[in-house]
Backbone as ProteinMPNN parsed JSONL, in Angstrom:
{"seq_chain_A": "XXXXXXXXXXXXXXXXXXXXXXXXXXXXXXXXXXXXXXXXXXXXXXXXXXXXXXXXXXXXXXXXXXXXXXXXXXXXXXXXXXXXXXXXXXXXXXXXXXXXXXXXXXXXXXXXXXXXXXXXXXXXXXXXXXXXXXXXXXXXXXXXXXXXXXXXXXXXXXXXXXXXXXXXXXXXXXXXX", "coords_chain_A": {"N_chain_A": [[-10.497, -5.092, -36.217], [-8.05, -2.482, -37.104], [-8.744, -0.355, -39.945], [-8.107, 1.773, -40.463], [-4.989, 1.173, -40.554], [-4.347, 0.213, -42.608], [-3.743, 2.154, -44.973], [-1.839, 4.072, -46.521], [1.018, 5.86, -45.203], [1.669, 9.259, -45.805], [4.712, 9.987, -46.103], [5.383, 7.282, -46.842], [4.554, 7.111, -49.618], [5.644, 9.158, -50.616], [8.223, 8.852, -50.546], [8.746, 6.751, -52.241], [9.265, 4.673, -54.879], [8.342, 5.611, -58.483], [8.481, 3.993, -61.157], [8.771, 1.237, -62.566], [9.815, -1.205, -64.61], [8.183, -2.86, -67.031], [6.861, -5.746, -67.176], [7.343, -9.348, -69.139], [4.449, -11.202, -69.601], [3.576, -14.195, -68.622], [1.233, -16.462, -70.821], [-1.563, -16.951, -69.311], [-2.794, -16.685, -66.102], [-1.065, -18.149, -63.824], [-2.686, -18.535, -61.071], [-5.549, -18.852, -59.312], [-9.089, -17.265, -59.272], [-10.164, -16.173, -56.332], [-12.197, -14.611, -54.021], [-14.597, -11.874, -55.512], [-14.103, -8.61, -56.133], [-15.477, -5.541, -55.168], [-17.382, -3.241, -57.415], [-15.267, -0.83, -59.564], [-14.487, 2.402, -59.617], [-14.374, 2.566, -62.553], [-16.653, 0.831, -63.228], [-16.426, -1.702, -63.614], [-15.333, -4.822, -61.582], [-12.086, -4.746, -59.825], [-9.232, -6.987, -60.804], [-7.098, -9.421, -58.984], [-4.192, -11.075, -60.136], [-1.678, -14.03, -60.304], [1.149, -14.554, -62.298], [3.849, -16.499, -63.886], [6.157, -18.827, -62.702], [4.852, -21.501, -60.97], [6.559, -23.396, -59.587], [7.516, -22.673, -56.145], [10.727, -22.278, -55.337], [11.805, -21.827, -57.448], [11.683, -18.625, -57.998], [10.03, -17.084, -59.526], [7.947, -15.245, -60.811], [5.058, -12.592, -61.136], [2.965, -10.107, -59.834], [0.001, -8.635, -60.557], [-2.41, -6.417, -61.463], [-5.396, -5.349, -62.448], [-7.672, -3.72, -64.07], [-8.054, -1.141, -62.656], [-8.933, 2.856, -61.513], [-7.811, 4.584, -63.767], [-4.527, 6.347, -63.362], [-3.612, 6.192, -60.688], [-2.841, 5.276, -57.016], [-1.462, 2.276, -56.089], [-1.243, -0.688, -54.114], [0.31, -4.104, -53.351], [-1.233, -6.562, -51.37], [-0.862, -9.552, -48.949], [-1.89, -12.116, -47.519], [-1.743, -15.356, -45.607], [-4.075, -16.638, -44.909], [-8.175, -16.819, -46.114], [-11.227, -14.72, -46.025], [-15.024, -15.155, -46.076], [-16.339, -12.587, -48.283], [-15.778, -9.252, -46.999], [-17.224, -6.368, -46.084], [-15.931, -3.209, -46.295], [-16.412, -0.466, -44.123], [-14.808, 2.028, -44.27], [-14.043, 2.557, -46.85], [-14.262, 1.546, -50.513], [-15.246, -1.111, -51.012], [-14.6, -4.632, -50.576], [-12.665, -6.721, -48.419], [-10.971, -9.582, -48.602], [-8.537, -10.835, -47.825], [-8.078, -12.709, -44.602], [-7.563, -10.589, -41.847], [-6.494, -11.66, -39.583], [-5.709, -14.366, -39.587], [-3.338, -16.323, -40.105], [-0.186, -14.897, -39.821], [-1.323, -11.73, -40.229], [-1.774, -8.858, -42.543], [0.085, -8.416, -45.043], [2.126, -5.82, -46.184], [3.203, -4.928, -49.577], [5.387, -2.564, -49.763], [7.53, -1.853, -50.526], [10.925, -0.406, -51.882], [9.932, 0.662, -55.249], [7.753, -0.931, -55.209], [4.853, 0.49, -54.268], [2.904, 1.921, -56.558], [1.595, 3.495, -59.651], [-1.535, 2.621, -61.226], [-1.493, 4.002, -64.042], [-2.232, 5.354, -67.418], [-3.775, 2.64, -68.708], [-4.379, 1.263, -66.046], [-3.346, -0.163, -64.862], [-1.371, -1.905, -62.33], [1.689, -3.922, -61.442], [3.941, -6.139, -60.058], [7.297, -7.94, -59.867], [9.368, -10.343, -59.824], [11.678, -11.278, -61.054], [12.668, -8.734, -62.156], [13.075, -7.789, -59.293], [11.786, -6.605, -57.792], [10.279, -8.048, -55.761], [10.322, -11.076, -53.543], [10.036, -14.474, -53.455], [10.696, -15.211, -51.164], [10.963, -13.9, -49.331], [7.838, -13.099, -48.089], [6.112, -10.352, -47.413], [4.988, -9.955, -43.721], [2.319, -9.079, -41.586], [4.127, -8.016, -39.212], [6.395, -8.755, -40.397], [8.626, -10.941, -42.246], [8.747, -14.005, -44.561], [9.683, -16.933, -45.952], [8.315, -18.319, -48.776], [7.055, -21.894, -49.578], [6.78, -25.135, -50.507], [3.541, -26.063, -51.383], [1.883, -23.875, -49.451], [-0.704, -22.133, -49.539], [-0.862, -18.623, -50.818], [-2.809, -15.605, -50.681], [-3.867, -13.151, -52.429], [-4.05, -9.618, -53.086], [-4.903, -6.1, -54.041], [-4.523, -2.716, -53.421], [-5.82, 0.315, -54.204], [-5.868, 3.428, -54.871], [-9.11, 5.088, -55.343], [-10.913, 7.192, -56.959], [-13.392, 8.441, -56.283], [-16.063, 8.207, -54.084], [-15.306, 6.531, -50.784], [-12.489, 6.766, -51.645], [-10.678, 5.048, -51.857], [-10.26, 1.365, -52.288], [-10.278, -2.289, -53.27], [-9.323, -5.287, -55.027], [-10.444, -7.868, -56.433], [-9.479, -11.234, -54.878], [-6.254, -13.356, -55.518], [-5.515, -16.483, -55.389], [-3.41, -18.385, -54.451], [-1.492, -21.298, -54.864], [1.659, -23.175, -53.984], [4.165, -24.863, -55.682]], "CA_chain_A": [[-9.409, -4.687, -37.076], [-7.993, -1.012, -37.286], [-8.864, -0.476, -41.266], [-6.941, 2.715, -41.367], [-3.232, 0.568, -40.775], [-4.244, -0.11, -44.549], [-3.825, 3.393, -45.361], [-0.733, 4.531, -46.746], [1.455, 7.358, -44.714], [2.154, 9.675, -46.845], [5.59, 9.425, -46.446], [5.866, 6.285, -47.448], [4.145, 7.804, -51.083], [6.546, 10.544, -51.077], [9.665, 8.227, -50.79], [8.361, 5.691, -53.069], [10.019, 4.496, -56.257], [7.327, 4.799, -58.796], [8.849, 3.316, -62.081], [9.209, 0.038, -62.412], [9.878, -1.903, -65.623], [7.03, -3.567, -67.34], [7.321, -7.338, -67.567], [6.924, -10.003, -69.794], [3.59, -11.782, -68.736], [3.013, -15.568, -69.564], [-0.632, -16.088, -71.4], [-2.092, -17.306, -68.63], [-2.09, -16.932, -64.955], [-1.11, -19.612, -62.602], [-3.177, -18.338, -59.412], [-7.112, -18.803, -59.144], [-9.961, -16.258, -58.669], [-10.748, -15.749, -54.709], [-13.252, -13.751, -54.084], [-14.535, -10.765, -56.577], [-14.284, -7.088, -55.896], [-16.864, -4.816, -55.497], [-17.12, -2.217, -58.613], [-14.674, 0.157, -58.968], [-14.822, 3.765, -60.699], [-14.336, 2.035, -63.878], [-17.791, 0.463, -63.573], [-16.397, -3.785, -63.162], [-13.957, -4.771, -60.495], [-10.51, -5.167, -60.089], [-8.534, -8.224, -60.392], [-5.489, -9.303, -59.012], [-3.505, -12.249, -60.488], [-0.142, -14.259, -60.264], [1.672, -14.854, -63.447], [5.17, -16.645, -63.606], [6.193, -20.264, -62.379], [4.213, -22.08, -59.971], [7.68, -23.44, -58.803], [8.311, -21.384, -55.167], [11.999, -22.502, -55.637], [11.996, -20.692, -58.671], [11.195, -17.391, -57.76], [9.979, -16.265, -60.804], [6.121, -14.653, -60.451], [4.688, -11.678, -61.524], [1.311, -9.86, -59.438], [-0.951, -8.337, -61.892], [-3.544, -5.993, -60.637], [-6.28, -4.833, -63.736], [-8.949, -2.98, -64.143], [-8.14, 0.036, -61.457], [-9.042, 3.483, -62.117], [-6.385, 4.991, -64.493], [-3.372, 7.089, -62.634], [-4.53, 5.755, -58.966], [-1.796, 4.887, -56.591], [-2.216, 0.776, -55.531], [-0.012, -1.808, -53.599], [-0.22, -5.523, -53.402], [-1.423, -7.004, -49.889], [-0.889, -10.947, -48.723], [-1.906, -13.453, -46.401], [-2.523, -17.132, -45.267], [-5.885, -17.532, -45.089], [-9.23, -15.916, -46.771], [-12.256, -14.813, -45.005], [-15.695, -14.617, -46.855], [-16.027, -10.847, -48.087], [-16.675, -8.312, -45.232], [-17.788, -5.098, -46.347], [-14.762, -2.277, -45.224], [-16.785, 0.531, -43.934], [-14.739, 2.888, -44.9], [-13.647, 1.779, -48.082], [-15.716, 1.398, -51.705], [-14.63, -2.539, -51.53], [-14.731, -5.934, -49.437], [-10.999, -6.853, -48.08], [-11.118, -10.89, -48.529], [-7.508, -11.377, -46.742], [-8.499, -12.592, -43.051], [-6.405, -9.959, -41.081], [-6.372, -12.398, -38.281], [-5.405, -15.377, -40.037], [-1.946, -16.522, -40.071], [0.774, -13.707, -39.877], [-1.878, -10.678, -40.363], [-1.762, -8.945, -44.091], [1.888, -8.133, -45.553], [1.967, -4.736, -47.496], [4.288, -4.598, -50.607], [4.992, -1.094, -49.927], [9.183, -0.977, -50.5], [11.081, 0.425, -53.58], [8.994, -0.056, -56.932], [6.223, -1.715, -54.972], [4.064, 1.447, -54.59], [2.985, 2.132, -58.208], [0.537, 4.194, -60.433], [-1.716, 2.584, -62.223], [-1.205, 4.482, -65.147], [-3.74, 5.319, -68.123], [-4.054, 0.964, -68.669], [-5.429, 0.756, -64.989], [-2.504, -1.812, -64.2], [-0.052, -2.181, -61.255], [2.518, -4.738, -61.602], [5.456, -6.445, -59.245], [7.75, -8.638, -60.588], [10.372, -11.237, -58.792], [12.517, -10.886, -62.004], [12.701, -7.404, -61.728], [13.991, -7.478, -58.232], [10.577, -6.122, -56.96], [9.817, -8.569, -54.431], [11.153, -12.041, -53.357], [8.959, -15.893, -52.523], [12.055, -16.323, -50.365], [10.193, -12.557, -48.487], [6.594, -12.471, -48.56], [5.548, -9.648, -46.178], [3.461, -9.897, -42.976], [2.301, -7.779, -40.629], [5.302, -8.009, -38.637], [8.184, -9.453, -40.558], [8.255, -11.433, -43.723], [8.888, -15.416, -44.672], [9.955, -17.397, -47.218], [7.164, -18.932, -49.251], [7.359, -22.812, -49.881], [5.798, -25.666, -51.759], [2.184, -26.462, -50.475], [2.058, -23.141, -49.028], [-1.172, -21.131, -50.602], [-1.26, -17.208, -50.764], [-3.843, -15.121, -50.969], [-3.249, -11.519, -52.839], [-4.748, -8.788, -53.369], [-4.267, -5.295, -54.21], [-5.627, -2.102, -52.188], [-5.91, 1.201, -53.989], [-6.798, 4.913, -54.851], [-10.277, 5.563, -55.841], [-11.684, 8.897, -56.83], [-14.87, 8.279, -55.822], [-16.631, 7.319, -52.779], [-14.562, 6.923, -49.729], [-11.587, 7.407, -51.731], [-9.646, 3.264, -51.745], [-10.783, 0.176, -52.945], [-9.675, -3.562, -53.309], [-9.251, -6.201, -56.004], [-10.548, -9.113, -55.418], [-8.268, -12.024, -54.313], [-5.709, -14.145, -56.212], [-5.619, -17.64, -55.091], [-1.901, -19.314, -55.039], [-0.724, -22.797, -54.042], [2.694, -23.006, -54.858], [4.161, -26.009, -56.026]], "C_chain_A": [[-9.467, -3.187, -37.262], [-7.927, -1.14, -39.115], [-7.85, 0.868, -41.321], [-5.131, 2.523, -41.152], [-3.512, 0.445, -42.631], [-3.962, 1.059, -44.85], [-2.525, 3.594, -45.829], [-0.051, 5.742, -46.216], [2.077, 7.843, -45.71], [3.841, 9.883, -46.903], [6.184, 8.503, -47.072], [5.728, 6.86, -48.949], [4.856, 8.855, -50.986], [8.194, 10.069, -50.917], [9.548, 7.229, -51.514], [8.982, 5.843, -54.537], [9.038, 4.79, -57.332], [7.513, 3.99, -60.824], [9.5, 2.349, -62.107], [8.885, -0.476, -63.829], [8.401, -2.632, -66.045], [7.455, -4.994, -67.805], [6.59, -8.222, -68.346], [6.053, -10.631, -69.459], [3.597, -13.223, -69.326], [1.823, -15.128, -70.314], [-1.275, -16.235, -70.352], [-1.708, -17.527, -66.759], [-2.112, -18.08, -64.067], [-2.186, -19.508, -61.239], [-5.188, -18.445, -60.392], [-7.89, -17.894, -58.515], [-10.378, -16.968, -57.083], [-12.074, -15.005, -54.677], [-13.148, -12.267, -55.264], [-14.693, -9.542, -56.094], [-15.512, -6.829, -56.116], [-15.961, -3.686, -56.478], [-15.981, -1.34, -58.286], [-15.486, 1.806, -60.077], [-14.904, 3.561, -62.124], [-15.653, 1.366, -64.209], [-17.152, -1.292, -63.581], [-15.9, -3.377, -61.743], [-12.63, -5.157, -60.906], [-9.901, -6.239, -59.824], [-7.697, -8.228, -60.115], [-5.141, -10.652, -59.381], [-2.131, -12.444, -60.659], [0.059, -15.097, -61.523], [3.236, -15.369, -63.334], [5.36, -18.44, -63.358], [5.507, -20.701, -60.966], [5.089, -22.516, -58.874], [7.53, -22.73, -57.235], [10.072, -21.031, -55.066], [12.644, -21.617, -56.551], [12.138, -19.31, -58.781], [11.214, -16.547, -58.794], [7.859, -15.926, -60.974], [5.805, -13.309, -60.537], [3.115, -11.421, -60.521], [1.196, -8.599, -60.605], [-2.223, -7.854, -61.236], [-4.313, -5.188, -61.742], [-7.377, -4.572, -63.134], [-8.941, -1.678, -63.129], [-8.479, 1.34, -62.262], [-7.774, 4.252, -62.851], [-6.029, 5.865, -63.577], [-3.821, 7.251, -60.701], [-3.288, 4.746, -58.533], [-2.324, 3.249, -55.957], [-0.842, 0.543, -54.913], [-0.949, -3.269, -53.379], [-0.263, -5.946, -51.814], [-1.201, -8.552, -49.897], [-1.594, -11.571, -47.413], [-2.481, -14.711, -46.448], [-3.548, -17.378, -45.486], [-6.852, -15.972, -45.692], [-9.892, -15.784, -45.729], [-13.59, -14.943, -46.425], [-15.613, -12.881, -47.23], [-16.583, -10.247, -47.433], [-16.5, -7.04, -46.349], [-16.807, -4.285, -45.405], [-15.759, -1.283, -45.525], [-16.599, 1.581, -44.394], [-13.699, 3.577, -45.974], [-14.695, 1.677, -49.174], [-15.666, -0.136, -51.383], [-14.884, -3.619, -50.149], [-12.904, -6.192, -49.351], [-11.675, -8.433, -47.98], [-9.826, -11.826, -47.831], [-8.498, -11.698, -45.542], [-7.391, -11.89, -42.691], [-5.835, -10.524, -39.662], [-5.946, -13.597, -38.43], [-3.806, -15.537, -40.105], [-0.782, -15.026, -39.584], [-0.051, -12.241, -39.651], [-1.783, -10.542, -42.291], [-0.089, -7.786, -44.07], [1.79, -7.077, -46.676], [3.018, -4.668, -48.513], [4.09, -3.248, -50.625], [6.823, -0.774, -49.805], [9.542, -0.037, -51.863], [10.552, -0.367, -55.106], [8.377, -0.986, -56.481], [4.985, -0.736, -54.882], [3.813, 2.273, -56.244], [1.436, 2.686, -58.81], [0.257, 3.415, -61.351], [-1.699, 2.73, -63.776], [-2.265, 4.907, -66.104], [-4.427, 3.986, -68.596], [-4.784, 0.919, -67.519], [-4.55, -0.48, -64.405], [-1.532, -1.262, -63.244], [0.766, -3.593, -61.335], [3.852, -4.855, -61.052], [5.954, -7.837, -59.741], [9.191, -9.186, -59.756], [11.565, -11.364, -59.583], [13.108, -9.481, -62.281], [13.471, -6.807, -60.748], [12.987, -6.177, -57.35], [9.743, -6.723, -56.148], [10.274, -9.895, -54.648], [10.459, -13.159, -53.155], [10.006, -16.192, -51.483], [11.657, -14.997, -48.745], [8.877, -11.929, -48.465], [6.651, -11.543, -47.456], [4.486, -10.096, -45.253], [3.128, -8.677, -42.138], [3.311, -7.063, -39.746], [6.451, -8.552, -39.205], [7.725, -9.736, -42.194], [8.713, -13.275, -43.299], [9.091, -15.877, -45.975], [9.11, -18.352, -47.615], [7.49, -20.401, -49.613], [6.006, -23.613, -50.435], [4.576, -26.379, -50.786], [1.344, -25.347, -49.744], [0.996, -22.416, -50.069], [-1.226, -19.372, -49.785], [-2.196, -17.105, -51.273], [-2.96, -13.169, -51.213], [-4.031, -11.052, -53.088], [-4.107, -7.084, -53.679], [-5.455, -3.637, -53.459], [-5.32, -0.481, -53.124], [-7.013, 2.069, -54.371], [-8.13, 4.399, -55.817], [-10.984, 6.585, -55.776], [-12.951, 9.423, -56.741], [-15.129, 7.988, -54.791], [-15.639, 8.169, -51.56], [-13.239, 7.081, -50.036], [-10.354, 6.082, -51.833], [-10.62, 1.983, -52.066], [-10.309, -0.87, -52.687], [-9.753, -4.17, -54.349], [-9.975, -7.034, -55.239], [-9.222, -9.924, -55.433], [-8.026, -13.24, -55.764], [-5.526, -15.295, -55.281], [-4.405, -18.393, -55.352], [-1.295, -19.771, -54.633], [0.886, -23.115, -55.039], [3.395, -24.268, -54.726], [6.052, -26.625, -55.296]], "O_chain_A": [[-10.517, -2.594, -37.511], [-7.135, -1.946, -39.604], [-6.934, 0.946, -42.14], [-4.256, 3.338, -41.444], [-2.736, 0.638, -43.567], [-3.721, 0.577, -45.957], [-1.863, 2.872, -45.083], [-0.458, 6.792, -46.712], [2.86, 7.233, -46.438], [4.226, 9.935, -48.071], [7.217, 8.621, -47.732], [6.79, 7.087, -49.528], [4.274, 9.75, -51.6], [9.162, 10.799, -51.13], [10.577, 6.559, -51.437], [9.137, 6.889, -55.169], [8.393, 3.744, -57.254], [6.547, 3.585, -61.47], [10.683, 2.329, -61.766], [7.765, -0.231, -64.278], [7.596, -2.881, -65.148], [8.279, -5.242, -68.685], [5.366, -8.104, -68.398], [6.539, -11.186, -68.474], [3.624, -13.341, -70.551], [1.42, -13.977, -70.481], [-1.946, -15.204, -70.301], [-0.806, -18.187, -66.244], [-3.069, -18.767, -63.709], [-2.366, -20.484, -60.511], [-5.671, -18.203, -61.497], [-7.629, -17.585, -57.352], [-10.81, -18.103, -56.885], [-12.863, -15.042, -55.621], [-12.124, -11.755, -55.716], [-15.745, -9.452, -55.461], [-16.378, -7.376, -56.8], [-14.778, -3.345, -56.491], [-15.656, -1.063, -57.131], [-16.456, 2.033, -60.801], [-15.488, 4.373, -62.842], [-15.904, 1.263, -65.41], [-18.115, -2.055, -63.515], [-15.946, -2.353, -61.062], [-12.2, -5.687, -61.931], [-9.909, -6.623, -58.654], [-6.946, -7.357, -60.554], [-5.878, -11.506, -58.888], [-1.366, -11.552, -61.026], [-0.618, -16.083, -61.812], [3.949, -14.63, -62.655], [4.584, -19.201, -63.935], [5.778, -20.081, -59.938], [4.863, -22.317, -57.68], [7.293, -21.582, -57.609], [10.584, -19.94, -54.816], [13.654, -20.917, -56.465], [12.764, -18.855, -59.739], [11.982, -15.618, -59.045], [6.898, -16.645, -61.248], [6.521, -12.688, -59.752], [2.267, -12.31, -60.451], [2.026, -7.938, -61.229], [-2.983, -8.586, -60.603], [-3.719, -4.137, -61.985], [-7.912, -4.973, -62.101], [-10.062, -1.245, -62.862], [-8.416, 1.266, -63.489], [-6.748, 4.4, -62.188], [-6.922, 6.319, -62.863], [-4.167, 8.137, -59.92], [-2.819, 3.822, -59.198], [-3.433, 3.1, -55.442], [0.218, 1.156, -55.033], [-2.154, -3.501, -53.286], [0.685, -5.636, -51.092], [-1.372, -8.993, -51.034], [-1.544, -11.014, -46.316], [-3.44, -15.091, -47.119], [-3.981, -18.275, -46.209], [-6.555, -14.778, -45.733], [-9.622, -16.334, -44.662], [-13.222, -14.846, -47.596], [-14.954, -12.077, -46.571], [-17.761, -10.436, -47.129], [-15.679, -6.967, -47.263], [-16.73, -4.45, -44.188], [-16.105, -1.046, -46.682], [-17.484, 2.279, -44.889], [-12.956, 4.559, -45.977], [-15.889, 1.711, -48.876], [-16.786, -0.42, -51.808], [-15.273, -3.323, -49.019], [-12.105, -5.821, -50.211], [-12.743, -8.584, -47.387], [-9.897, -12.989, -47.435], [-9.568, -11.098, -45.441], [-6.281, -12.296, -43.037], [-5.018, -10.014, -38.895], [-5.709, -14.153, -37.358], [-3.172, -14.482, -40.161], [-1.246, -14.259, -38.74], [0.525, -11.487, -38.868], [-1.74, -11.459, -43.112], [0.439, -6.905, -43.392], [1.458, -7.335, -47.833], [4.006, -4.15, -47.993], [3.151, -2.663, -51.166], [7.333, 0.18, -49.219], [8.847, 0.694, -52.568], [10.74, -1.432, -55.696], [8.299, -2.006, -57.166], [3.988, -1.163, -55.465], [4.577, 3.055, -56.808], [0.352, 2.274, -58.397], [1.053, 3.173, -62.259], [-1.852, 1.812, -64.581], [-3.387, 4.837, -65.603], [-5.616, 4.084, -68.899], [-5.944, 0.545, -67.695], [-4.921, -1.437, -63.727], [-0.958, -0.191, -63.444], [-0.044, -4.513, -61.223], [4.772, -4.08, -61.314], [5.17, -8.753, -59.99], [9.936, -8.406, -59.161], [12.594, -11.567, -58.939], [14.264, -9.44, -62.7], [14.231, -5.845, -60.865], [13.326, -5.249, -56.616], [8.676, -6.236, -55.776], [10.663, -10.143, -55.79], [9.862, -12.839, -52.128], [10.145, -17.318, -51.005], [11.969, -15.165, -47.566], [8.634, -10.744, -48.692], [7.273, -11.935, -46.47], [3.387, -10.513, -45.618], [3.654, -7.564, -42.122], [3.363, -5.847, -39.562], [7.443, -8.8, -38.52], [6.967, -9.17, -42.982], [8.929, -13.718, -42.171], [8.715, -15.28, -46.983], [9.038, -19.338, -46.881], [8.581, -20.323, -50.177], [4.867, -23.226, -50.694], [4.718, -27.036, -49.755], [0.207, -25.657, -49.389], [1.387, -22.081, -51.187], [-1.518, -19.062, -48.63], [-2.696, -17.885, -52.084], [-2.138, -12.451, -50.643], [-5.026, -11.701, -53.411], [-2.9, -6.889, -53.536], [-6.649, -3.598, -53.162], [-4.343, 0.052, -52.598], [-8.237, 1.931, -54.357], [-8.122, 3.574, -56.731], [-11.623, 6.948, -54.788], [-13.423, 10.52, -57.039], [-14.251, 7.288, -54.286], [-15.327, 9.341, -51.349], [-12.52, 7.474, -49.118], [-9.161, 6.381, -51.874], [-11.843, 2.058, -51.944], [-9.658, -0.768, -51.648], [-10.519, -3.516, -55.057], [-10.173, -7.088, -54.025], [-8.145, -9.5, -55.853], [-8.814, -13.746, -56.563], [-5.344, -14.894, -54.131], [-4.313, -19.028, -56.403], [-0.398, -19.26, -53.962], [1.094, -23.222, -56.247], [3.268, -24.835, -53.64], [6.429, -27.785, -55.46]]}, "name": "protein", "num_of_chains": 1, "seq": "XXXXXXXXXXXXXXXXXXXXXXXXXXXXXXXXXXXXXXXXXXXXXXXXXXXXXXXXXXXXXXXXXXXXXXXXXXXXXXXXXXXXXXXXXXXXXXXXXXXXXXXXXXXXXXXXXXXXXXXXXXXXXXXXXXXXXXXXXXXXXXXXXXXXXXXXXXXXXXXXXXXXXXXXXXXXXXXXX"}
């Protein structure tokens, strides 16, 4: 796997939306811990989780990426299947997508999907919002419409001002109903 396709061109970050509404969260998220990040600059790791209806029909779901270092650019990644965690070289973090597994990994990187943490440490995309679609997950090459039985795996990939400079969440876990 080429690790620097994960990278962001800076174009893309210099045509990027980066205000996006803050959304109502349920209490509790529907998706299950995946694997756990390694530390970030904040001293834990970062989680990512799906909030919203389990439905796919519905298309109502929130990703939820906590604990990052405050004002640190992130995006949300997908795919089919997990791997155990591999150690990214040159990266602070383990990537727990398999990049070889189904489709490859799907970057949320359109308008108001590239987003600043902020001084909270959160990134947040929202299907209510009109910041991404279950009817368009991304893959490496295209996108698809998510259905019931159908689990994702998410995650979220950014800045870190330490180290080598990028990071990961660990993975959200989400069978959709």
């Amino acid at each position: 796997m080429h690790l620097l396709a994960l990278a962001l061109p800076t174009a893309t970050l210099l045509a990027a939306t980066f205000t996006a509404p803050a959304p109502q969260l349920q209490t509790s998220p529907i998706s299950v811990p995946g694997c756990i990040g390694a530390p970030t600059a904040t001293g834990a790791p970062a989680i990512c989780e799906v909030y919203g209806n389990p439905i796919a029909s519905a298309n109502d779901a929130q990703l939820v990426a906590s604990g990052l270092p405050p004002n640190q650019f992130g995006i949300f990644m997908t795919g089919l299947s997990s791997v155990p965690a591999m150690t990214v070289s040159s990266g602070n973090g383990w990537l727990c997508i398999n990049p070889a597994g189904g489709n490859g990994i799907g970057r949320f990187q359109g308008p108001n999907q590239i987003q600043s943490s902020g001084p909270l440490g959160t990134i947040t995309i929202d299907t209510t919002a009109g910041q991404w679609n279950l009817a368009s997950i991304p893959t490496a090459t295209g996108s698809y419409a998510t259905v019931a039985g159908r689990t994702n795996y998410f995650a979220a990939w950014f800045r870190e001002p330490v180290g080598a400079g990028w990071n990961f969440t660990g993975t959200a876990v989400m069978t959709w109903q």
